[in-house]
DONU-788697 format. One record per residue (C-alpha): residue number from 1; chain; x negated, y negated, z. Coordinates in Angstrom, 2 decimals, padded with zeros to 5 digits. Each point is the difference from the previous one (the first is absolute). Example, Ala and Ser with C-alpha at 12.3 -4.5 7.8 and 13.67 -1.06 7.14 Angstrom:
2
  resi  chain       px       py       pz
     1      A  -012.30   004.50   007.80
     2      A  -001.37  -003.44  -000.66
This chain:
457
  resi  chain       px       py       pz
     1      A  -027.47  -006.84   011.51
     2      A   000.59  -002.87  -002.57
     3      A   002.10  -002.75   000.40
     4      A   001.00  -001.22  -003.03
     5      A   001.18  -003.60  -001.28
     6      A   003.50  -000.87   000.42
     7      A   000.85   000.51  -003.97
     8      A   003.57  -000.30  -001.13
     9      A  -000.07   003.73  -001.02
    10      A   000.37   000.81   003.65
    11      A   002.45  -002.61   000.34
    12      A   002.85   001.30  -002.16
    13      A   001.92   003.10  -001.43
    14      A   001.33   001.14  -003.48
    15      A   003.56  -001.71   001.04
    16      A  -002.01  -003.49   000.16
    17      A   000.84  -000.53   003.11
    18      A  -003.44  -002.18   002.32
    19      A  -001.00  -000.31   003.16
    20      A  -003.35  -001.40   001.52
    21      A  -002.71   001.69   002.60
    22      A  -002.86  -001.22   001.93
    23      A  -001.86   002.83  -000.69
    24      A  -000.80   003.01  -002.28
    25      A  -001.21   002.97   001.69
    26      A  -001.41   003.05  -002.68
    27      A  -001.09   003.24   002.92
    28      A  -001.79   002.73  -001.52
    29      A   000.44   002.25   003.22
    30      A   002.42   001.02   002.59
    31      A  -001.84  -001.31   002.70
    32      A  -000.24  -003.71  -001.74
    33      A   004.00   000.68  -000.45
    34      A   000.46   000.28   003.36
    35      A  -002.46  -002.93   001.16
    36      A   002.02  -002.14  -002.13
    37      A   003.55   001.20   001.46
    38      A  -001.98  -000.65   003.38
    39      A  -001.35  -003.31  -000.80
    40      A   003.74  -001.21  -001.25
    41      A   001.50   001.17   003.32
    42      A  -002.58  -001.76   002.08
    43      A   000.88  -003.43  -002.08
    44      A   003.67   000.71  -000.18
    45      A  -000.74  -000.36  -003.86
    46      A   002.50   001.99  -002.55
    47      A  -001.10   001.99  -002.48
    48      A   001.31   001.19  -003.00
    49      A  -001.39   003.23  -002.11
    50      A  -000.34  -000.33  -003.61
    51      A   000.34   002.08  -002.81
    52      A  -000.33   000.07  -003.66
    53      A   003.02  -002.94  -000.29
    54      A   001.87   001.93  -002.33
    55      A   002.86  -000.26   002.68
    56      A   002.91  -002.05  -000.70
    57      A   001.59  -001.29   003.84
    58      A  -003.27  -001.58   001.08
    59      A  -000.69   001.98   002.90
    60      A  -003.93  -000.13  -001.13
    61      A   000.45  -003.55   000.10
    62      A  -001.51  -001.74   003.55
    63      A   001.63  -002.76   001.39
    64      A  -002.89  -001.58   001.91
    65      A  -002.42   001.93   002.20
    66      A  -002.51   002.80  -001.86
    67      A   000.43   002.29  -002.87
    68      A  -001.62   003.62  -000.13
    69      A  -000.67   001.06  -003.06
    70      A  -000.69   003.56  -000.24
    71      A  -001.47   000.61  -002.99
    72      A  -003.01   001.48   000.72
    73      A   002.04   003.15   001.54
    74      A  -000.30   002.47  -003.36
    75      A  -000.16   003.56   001.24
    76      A   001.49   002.31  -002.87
    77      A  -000.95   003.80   001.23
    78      A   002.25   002.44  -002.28
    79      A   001.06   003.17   001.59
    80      A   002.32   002.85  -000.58
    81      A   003.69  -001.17   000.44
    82      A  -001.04  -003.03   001.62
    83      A  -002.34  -003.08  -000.34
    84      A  -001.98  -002.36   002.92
    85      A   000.35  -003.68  -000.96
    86      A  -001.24  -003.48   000.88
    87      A   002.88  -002.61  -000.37
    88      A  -002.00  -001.72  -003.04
    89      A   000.02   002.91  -001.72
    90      A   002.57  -001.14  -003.24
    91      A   002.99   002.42  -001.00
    92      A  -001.91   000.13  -003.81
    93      A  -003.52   001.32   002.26
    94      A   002.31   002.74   001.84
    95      A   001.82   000.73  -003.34
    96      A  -002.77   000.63  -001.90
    97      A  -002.55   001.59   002.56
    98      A   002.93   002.90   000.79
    99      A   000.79   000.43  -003.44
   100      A  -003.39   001.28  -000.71
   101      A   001.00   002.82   002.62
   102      A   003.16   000.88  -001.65
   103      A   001.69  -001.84   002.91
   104      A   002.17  -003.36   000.52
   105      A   001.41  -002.29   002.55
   106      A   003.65  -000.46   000.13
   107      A   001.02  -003.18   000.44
   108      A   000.02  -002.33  -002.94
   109      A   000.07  -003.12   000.43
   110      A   000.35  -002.31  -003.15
   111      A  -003.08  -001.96   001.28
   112      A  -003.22   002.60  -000.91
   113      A  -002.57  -002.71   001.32
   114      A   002.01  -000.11   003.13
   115      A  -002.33   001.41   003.13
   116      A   000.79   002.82   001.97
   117      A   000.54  -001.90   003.26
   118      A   002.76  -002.47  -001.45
   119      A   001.83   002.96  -000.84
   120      A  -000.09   001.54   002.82
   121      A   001.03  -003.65   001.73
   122      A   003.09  -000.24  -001.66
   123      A   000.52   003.87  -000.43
   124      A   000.12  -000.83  -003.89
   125      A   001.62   002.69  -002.09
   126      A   000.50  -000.92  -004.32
   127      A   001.46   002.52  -002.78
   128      A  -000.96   003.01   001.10
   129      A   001.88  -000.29   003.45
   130      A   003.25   001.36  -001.39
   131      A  -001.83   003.41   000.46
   132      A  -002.62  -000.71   002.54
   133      A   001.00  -002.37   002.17
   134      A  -001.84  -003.34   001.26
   135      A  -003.65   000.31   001.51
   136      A   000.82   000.39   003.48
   137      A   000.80   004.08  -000.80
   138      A  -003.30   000.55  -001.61
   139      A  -002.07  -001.29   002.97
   140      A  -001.84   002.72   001.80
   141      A  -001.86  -002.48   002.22
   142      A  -001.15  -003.66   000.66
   143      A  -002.90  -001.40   001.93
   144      A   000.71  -003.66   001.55
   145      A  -001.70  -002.87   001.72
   146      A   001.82  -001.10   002.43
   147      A   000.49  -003.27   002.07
   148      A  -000.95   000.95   003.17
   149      A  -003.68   000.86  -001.29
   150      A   000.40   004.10  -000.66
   151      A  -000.34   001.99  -003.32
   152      A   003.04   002.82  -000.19
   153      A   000.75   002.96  -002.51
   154      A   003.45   000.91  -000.08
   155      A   000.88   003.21  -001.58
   156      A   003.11   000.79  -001.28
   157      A   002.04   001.82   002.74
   158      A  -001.21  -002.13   002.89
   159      A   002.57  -001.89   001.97
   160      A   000.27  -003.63   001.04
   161      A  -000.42   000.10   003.96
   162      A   002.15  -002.74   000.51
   163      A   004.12  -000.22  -000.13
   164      A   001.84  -001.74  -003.01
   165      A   003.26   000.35  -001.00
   166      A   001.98   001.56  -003.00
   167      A  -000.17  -003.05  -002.89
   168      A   002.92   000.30  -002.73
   169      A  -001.25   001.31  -002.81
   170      A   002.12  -001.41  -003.68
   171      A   000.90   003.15  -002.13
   172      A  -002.54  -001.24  -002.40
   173      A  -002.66   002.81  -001.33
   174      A  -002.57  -002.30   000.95
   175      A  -000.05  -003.22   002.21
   176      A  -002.91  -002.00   001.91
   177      A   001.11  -003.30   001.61
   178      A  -001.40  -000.11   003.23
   179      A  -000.93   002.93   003.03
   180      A   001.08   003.36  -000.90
   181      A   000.72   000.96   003.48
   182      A   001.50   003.42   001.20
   183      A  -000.57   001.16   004.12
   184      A  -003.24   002.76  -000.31
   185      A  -001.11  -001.14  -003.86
   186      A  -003.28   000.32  -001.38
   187      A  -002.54  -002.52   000.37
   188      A  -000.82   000.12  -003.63
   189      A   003.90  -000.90  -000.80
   190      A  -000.76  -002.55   002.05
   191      A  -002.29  -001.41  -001.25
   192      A   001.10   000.41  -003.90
   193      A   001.79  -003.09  -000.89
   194      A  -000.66  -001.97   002.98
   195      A  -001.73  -002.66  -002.46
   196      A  -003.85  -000.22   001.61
   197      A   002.00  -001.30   003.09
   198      A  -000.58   002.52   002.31
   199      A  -003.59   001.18  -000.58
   200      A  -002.53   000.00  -003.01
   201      A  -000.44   003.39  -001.98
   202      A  -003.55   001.20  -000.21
   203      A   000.46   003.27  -001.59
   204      A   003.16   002.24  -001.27
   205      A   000.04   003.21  -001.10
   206      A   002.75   000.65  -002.54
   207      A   001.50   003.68  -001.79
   208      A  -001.22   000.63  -003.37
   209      A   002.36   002.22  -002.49
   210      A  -000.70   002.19  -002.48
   211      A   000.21  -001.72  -003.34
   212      A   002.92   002.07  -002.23
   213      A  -000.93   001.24  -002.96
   214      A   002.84  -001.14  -001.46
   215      A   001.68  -003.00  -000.74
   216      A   002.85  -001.69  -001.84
   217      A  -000.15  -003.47  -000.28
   218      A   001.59  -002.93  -001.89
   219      A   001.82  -003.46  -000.66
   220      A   003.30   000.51  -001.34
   221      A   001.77  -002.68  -001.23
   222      A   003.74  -000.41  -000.07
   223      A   002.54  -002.26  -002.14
   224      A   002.14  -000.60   003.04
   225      A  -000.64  -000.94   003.72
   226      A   002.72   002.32   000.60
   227      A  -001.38   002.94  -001.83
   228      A  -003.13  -000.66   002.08
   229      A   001.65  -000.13   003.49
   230      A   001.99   003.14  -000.93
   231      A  -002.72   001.81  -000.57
   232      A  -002.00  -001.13   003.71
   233      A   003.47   001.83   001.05
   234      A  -000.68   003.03  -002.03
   235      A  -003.75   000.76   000.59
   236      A  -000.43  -001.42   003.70
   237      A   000.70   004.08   000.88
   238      A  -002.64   001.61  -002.58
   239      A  -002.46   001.28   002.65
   240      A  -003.20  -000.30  -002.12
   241      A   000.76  -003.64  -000.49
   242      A  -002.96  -002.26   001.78
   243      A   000.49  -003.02  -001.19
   244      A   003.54  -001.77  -000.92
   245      A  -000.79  -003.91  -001.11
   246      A   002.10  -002.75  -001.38
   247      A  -000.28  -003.17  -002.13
   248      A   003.05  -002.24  -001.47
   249      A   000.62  -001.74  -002.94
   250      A  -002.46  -003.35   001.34
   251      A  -002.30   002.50   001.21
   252      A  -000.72   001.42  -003.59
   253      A   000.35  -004.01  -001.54
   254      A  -002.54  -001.34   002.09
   255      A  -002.32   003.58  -000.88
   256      A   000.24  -000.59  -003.76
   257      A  -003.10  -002.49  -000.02
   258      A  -002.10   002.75   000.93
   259      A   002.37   003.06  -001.46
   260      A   001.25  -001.44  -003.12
   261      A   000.35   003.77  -001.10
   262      A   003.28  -000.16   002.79
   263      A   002.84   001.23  -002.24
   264      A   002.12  -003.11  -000.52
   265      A   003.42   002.10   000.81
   266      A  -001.61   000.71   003.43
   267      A   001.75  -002.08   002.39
   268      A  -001.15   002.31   003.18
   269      A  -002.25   002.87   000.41
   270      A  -000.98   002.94   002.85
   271      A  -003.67   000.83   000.73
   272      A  -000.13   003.94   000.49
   273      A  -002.23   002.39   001.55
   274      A   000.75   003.92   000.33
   275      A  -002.33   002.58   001.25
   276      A   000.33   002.68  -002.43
   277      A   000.18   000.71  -003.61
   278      A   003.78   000.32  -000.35
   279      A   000.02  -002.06  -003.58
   280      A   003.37   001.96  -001.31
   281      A   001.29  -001.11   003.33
   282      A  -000.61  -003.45   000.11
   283      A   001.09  -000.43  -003.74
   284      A   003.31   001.54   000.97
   285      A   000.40  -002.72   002.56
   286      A  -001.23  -003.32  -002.34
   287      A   002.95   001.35  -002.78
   288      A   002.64   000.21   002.54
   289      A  -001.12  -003.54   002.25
   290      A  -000.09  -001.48  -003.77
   291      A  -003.30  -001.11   000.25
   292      A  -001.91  -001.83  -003.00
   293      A  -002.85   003.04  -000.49
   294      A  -001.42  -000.44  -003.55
   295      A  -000.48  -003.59   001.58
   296      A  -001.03   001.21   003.93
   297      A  -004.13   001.08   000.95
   298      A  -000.61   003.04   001.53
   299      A  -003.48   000.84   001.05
   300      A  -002.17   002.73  -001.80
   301      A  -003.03  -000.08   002.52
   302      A  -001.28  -001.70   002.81
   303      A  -000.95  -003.06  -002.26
   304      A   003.87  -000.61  -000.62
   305      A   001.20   000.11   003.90
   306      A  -002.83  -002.64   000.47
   307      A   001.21  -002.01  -002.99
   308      A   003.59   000.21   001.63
   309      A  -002.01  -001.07   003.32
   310      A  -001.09  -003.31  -001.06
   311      A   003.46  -000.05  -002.12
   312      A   001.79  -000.58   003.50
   313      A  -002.95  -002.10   001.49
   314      A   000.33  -002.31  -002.73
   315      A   003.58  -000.61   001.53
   316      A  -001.42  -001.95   003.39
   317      A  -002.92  -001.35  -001.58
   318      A   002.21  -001.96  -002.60
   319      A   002.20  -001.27   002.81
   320      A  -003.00  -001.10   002.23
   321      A  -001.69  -001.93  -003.24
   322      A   003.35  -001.70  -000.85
   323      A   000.60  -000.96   003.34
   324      A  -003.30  -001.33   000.62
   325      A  -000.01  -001.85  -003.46
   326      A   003.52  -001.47   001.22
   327      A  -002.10  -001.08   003.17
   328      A   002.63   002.22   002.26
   329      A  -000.51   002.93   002.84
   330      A   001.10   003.66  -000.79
   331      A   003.67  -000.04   000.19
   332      A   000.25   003.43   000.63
   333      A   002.55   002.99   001.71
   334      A  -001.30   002.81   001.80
   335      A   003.48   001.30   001.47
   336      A   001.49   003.50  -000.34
   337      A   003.05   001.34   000.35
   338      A   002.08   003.26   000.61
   339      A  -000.28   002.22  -003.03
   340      A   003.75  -000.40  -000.34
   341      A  -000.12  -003.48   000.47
   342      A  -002.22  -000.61  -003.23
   343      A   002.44  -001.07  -002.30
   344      A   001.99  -002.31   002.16
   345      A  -003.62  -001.27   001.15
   346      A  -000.92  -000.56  -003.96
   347      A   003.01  -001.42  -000.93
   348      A   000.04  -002.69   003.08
   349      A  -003.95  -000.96  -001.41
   350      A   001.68  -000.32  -003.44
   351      A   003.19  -002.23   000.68
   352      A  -002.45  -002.33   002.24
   353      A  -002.76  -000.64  -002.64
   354      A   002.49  -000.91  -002.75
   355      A   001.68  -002.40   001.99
   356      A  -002.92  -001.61   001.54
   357      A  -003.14   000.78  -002.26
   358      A   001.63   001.70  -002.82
   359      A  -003.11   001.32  -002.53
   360      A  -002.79  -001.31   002.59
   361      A   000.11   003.49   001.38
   362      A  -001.28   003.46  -000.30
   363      A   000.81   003.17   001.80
   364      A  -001.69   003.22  -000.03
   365      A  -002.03   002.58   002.57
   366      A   001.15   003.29   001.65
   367      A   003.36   000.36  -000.69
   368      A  -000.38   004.06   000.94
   369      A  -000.18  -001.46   003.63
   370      A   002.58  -002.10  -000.55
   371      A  -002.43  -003.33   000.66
   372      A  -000.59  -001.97  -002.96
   373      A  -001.65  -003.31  -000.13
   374      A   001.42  -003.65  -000.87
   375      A  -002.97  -001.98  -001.23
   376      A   001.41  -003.48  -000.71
   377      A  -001.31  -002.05  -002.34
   378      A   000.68  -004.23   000.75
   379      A  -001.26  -002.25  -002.58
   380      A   001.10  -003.41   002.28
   381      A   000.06  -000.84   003.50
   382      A   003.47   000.60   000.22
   383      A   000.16   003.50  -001.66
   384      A  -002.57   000.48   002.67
   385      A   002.34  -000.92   002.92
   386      A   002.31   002.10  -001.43
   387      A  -001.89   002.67  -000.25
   388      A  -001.15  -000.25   003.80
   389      A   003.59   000.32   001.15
   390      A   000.57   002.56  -002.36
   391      A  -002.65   002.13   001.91
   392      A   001.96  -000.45   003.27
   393      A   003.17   000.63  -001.39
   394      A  -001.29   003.14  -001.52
   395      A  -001.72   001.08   003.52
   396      A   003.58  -000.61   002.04
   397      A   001.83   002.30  -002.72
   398      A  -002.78   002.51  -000.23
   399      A   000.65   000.51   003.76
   400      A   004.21  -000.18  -000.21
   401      A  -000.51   003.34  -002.17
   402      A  -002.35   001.97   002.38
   403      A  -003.11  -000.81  -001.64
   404      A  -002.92  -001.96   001.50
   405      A  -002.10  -003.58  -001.36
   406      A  -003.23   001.71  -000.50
   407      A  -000.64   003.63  -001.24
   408      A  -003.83  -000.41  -000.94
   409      A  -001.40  -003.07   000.43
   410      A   000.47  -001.16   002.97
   411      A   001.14  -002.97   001.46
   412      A  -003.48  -002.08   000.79
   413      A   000.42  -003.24   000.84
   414      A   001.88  -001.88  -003.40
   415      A   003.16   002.83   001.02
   416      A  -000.06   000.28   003.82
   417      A   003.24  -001.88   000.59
   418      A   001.66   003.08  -001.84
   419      A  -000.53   002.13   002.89
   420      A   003.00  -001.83   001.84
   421      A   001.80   001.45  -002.88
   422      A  -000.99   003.01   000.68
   423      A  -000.09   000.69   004.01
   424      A   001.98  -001.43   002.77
   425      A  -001.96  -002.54   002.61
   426      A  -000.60   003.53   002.35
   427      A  -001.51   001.95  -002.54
   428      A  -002.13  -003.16  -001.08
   429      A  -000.96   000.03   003.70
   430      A  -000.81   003.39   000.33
   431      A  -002.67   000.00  -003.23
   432      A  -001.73  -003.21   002.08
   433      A  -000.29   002.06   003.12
   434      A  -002.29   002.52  -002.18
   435      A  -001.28  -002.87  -001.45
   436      A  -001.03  -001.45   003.65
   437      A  -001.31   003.46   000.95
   438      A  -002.54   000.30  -002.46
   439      A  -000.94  -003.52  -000.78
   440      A   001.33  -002.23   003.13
   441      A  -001.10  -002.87  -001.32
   442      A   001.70  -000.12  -003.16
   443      A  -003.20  -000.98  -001.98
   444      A  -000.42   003.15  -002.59
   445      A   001.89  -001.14  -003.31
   446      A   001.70  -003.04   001.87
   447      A   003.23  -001.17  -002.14
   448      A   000.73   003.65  -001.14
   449      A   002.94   001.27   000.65
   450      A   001.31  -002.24   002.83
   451      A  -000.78  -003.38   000.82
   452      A  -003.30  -002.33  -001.09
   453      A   000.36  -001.53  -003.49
   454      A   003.58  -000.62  -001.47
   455      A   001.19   002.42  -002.95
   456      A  -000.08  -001.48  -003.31
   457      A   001.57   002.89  -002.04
């Protein structure tokens, strides 16, 4: 086992958000896992596990005490309709190892580098979750360390032995802000999105799918927000639709550095992706939504969906450089809300940001899920106050419409005040009383979720 200096890359995330640690812990087994989990308990030392970084509510972040750093855990075993994982293993290493089978994982994340075990943490989900749903319904299986010293594999189908009660679930499509907790749930629901606070993943195994052999995919542009937002209406019900993404008017301004070949009458566009070769279909549909096609992309190949790929990447990575330029945090949303509720939801965002940070703004993200996301953009310290109550105000109205203040990200430690949005004091209660079960001393990812370190937003 290596123990590693205390280097700032272990000491942040990609929302910029720092913490400090007495020590950096690197295992390369299960057993110097557990010794470690063993050795914290003994000194009533927390511990915090570490992933890539690439998360954006500092939950990787320690706040004193040790940091475990599982990089060295790398398994990639490809099987038929399902894969066996180490929690370093990236999304890009899955990606391209099943491809080469004719298979894929799921869940799509905009993060590729992200690792396997942060998703899982914060039961991630991205674009293609508007057909398949966030990671926790592709996990067949997860194998844990836990805090009193074992090693466990949980298959899918095995109960919890231990009572909880029913936890309100929003009438999002997707939603992971604190304990999922149902009376006789899996373990490995449990587990999913519990934020490395309950045990650290070793292993997972995860479904594979059969690539299709077909598929229709694009950017169409539109003239009109409107025209744009009809057309979400219109094609949310096509059942070969995978993929339903949105960027506004800023969105498509602050991409024009690196896309100056944007149309200039483009003031929002949908990212598309169909299984299927329905072309006469899909035209049909872009004439009557009004779409901009001679000006729109639509993929020819493989090469083409990976162009449109880093297209959307290029989204967060512009807000994280101009925040970080602007010497700011990520000012970003993560809440979802009733399908129904989209429009009231995206028209609340809108009246806010012109009245309090009117162009410093973009939105954009998975509007087929009804759960876009408000990146704010504060050039002054001000703007920046602003913006933090904006983020809060956002949360409290997210949850007066049904929806819920964090659909795949998380809540770490920068958000954990939200969950008071969220739940009522009894529920909070009840997700500390698992918490207590399976790590009484409260020292595995202290400060996420409930108490330690203040949130920052």
């Amino acid at each position: 086992m290596r123990e590693q200096i205390v280097d700032a890359r272990y000491l942040t995330d990609a929302s910029g958000y720092t913490g400090h640690a007495e020590r950096v812990f690197v295992p390369e087994t299960e057993d110097e896992v557990v010794s470690i989990l063993r050795d914290a308990v003994r000194t009533t030392t927390p511990v915090t596990v570490a992933g890539s970084g690439s998360g954006l509510t500092g939950s990787r972040v320690p706040q004193g005490g040790w940091v475990l750093s599982m990089e060295r855990f790398r398994k990639l075993e490809i099987e038929r309709g399902f894969a066996r994982v180490g929690p370093a293993v990236s999304l890009l290493e899955l990606r391209d190892a099943a491809a080469r089978t004719g298979q894929f994982y799921a869940p799509d994340p905009t993060e590729i580098t992200a690792w396997i075990g942060g998703t899982i943490a914060t039961n991630a989900s991205g674009s293609r979750s508007f057909k398949f749903g966030s990671t926790r319904r592709h996990l067949r299986a997860l194998r844990v360390a836990m805090m009193d010293g074992s090693v466990r594999e949980f298959r899918r189908g095995e109960r919890i032995d231990f009572e909880v009660p029913q936890m309100p679930v929003p009438a999002t499509t997707k939603y992971t802000a604190g304990y999922r907790l149902e009376p006789r749930m899996d373990w490995v629901d449990l587990f999913c999105g519990s934020e490395g606070t309950l045990g650290v993943t070793l292993e997972a195994e995860v479904t594979l799918l059969p690539i299709p052999k077909e598929l229709f995919a694009g950017v169409v542009f539109f003239g009109s927000d409107d025209e744009a937002l009809d057309a979400v209406a219109h094609w949310r019900g096509v059942p070969e639709l995978q993929m339903l993404e949105y960027a506004d008017r800023n969105s498509l301004e602050l991409l024009r550095g690196r896309y100056p070949e944007i149309p200039r009458d483009a003031v929002a566009a949908l990212l598309i992706e169909a299984e299927g070769d329905d072309v006469d279909g899909w035209v049909a549909r872009l004439e009557e939504a009004g779409a901009l096609i001679e000006a729109s992309w639509f993929a020819i190949g493989a090469k083409d969906r990976e162009r449109f790929r880093a297209f959307r990447h290029s989204l967060p990575e512009l807000v994280t450089e101009t925040l970080r330029r602007r010497g700011f945090m990520n000012m970003g949303t993560d809440y979802a809300v009733p399908i129904a509720q989209n429009g009231a939801m995206l028209a609340f965002y809108r009246e806010r940001l012109e009245q309090e940070l009117p162009g410093h703004y973009v939105i954009f993200g998975h509007i087929g899920d009804a759960h876009l996301h408000v990146n704010m953009l504060p050039a002054t310290d001000a703007e920046a106050s602003a913006a933090t109550g904006l983020l809060k105000e956002f949360a409290a109205h997210a949850v007066k419409l049904g929806g819920t203040v964090s659909a795949e990200h998380g809540l770490g430690k920068r958000k954990a005040p939200l969950l008071e949005l969220q739940y009522s004091r009894e529920e909070i209660a009840a997700m500390r009383q698992v918490k207590e079960r399976l790590d009484p001393l409260g020292l595995l990812g202290r400060g996420t979720l409930f108490g330690g370190a203040a949130g920052t937003l």
